[in-house]
C-alpha positions in Angstrom: -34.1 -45.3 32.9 -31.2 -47.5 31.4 -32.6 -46.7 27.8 -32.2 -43.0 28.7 -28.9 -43.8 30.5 -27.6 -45.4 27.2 -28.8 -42.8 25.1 -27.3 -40.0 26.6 -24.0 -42.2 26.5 -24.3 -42.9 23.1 -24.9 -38.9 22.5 -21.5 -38.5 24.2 -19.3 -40.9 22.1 -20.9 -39.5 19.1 -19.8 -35.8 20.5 -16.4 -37.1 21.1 -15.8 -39.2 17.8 -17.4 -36.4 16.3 -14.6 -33.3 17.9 -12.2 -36.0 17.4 -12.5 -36.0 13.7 -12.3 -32.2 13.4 -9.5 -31.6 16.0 -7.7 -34.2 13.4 -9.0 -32.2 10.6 -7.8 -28.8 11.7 -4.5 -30.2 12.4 -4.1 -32.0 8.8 -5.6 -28.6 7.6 -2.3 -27.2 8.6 0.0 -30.0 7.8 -1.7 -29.4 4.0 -0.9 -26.0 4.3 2.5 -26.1 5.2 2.9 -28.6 2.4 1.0 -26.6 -0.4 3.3 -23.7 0.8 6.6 -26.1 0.4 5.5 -27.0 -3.3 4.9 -23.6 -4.0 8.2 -22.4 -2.8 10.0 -25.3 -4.6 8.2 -24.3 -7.8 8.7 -20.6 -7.2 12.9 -20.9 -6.9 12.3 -23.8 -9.8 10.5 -20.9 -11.8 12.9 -18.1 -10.6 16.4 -20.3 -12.0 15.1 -21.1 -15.2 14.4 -17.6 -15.9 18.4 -16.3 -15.9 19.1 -15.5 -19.4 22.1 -16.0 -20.9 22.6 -13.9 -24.2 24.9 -15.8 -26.4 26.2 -12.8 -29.1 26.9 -14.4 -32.5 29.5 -13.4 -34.8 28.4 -10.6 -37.6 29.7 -12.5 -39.9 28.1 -15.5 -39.2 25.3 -16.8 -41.9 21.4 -17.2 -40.7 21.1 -21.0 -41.4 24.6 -21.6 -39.0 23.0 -19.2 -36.5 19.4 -21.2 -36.6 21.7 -24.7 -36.6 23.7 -23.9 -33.5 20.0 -22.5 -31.8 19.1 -26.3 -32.5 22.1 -28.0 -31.1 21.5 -26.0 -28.1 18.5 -27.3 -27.7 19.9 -30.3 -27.2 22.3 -29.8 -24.8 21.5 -31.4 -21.3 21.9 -27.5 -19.9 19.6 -26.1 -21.8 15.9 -25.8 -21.3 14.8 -23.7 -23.6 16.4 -21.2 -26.5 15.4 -18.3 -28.6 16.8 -16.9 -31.5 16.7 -13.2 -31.9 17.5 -11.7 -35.0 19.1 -8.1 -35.5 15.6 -7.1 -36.5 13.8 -8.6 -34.2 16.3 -7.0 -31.6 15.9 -3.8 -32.8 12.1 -3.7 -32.4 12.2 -4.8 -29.0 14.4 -2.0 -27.8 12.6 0.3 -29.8 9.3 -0.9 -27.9 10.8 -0.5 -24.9 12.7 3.2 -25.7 9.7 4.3 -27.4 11.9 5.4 -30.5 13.3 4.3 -33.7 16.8 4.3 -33.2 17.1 3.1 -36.2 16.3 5.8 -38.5 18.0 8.2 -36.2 21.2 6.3 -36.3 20.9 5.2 -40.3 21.9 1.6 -39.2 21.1 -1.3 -36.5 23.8 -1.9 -34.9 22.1 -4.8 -32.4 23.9 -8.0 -33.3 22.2 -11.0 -33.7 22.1 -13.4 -30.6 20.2 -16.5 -28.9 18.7 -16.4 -26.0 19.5 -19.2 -23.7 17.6 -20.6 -20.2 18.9 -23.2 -18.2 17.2 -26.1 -16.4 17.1 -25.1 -12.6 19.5 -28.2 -11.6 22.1 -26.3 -14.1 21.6 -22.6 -13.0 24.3 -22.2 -10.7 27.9 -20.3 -11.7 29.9 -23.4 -11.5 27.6 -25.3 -14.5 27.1 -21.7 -16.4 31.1 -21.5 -16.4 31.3 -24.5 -18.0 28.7 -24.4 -20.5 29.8 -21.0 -21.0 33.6 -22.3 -21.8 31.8 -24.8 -24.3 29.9 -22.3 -25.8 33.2 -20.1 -26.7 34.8 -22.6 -28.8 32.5 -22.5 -31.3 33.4 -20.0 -33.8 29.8 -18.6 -33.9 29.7 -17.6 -30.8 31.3 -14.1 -29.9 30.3 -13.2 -26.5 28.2 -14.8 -23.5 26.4 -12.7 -21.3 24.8 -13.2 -18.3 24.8 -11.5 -14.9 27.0 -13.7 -12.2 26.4 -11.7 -9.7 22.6 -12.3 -9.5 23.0 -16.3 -9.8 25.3 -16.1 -6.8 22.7 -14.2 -4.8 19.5 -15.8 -5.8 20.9 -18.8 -5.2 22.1 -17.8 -1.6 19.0 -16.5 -0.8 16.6 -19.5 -2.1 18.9 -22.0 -0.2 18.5 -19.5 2.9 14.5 -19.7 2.2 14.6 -22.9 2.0 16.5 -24.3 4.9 13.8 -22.0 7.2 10.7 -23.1 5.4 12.3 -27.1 6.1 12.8 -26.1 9.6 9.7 -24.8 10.2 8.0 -27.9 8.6 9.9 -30.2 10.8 8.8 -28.2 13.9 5.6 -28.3 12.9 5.0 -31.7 11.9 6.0 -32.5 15.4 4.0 -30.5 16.6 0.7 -31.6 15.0 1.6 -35.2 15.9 1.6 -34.3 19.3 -1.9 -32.5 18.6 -3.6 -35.3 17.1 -2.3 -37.5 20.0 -3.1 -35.6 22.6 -6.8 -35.5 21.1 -7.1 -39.1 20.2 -6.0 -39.7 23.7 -8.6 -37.9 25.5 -11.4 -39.8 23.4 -9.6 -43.0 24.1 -9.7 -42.0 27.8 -13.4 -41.4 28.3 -13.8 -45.2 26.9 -11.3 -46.5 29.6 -13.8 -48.2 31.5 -15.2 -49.7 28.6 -12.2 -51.1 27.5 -11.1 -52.5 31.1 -14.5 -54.1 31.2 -14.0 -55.8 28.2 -10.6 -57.5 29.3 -11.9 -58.3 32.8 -15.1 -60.7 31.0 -11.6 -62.6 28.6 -11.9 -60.5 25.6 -8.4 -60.8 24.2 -6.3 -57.9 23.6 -6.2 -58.1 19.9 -10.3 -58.2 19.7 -10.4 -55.3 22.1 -8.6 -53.0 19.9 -9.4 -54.1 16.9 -12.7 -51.8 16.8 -10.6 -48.7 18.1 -8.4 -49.1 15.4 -10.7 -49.7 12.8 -12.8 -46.2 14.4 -9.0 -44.3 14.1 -8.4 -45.6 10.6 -12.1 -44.2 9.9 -11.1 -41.0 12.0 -8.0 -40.2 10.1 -9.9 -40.5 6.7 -12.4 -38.3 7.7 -10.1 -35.7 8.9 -7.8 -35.8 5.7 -10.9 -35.7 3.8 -12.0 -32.9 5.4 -8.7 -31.3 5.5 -8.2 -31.6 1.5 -11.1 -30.1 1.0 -10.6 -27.1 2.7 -7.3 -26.8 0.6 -8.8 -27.2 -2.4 -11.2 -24.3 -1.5 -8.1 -22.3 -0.1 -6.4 -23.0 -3.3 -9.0 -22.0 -5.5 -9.5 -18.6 -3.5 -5.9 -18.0 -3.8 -6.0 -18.5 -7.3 -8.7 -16.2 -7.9 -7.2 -13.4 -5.6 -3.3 -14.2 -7.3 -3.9 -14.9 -10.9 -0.4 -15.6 -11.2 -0.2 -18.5 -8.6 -0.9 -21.0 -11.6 2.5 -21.0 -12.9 3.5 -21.9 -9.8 1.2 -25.0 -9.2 1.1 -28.7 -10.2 -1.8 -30.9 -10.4 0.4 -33.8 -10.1 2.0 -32.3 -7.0 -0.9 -31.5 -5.4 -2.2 -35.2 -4.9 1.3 -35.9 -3.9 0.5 -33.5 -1.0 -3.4 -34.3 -0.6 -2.5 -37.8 -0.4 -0.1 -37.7 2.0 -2.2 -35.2 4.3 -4.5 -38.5 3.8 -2.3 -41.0 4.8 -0.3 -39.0 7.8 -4.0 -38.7 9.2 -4.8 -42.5 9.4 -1.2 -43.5 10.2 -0.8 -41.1 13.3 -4.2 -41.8 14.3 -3.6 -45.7 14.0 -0.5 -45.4 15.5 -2.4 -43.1 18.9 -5.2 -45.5 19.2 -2.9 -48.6 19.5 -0.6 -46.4 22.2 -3.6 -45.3 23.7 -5.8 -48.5 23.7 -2.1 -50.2 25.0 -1.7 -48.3 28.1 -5.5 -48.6 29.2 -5.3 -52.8 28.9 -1.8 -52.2 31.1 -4.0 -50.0 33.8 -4.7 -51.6 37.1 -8.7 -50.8 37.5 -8.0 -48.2 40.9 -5.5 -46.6 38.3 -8.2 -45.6 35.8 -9.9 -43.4 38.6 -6.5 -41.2 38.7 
């Protein structure tokens, strides 16, 4: 009878350390997600701001080796991320691709000037560090004209700061949130062990050796849920990819792990951290307390 008694006990832990570690997971599962969606949208607006163009005209008079020089110095301007010269042949067959018609022969002459193609490192792509490279860029005698459309910065950046401010908002809420979720569940499997642990300190066990194996089970708990919980983004990632080709521009190995990891470690920290609060209150319990 005892035997049976103990086994069906046993059966229950198991069941409990067992939903335990998948209430954790689902909740880091969603943490992960919330991150992957933060790197994402960091990347995107990343992506978005170093895709403004600025057209820098050159002069007609100017010489194909100066133009080709000043593309180099340009490319070594702390601004700068990338540049592209474009010829006045080049030009003109990639308007005519995109008219359909040669221009050229109708008009009997190109009259496309020659012109580099400029895009900025995200930090710089606001109007206040365009303005000034800008300004820089018109005291060289090469340089004619600089295009780009203001307007557009002004708003894109309004907007992704808008974006971004709600999607940090909504992270913090969350990440409350699902600290309060994992808590909540580590505390109802601490709480079916109560009388376990008040037996314990009521035959001298010290309060360090009785929670030492509850936190040694939570730092096992939180593993396994952010184990479990990476995994699923990786599959989640990988379906995304497959349904959004595009998505890969977007992503970052290196950022990834950043984000794997710390769905890792925020598992085993707040389950360490609700065991100990957990264990704590039971060894402050009076025994007719832990009937309530």
């Amino acid at each position: 009878m005892e035997e049976f008694e103990a086994s069906i006990s046993a059966k229950k832990t198991k069941a409990i350390y067992i939903s335990t570690v998948f209430g954790i997971a689902m909740v880091l599962l969603m943490i992960g997600l919330l991150g992957l969606i933060l790197v994402h949208a960091n990347n995107l607006s990343r992506y978005v701001k170093e895709n403004i163009v600025l057209n820098i005209i050159v002069d007609d008079a100017a010489h194909e080796t100066d133009v080709i020089q000043l593309k180099k110095q340009l490319d070594q301007n702390l601004y700068v991320k990338d540049a592209e010269y474009v010829s006045k042949e080049l030009a003109a067959r990639n308007l005519q691709k995109d008219l359909g018609k040669d221009f050229v022969s109708f008009l009997g002459f190109n009259p496309l000037p020659s012109s580099i193609d400029v895009y900025l490192k995200a930090d710089y792509a606001n109007n206040v560090n365009i303005d000034q490279f800008k300004a820089q860029l018109l005291k060289n005698p090469l340089v004619k004209e600089v295009i780009y459309q203001r307007s557009l910065v002004d708003q894109m950046n309004q907007n992704l700061g808008s974006i971004s401010l709600v999607v940090l908002a909504f992270a913090g809420i969350f990440l409350v949130v699902s600290v309060a979720l994992i808590n909540n569940t580590i505390r109802l499997a601490i709480y079916s062990q109560r009388f376990l642990i008040k037996s314990m300190q009521l035959v001298g066990a010290t309060k360090g050796f009785i929670r030492k194996p509850f936190l040694l089970y939570g730092i096992w708990h939180g593993l396994l849920g952010g184990l479990i919980a990476v995994i699923l983004l990786i599959g989640m990632l990988y379906l995304a990819t497959i349904q959004i080709p595009d998505l890969v521009i977007l992503q970052s190995k290196a950022e990834f792990g950043i984000v794997f990891l710390g769905v890792v470690g925020i598992g085993i920290l707040i389950s360490v951290l609700s065991t100990y609060s957990a264990v704590s209150k039971f060894l402050r319990l009076k025994i007719y307390d832990l009937y309530r």
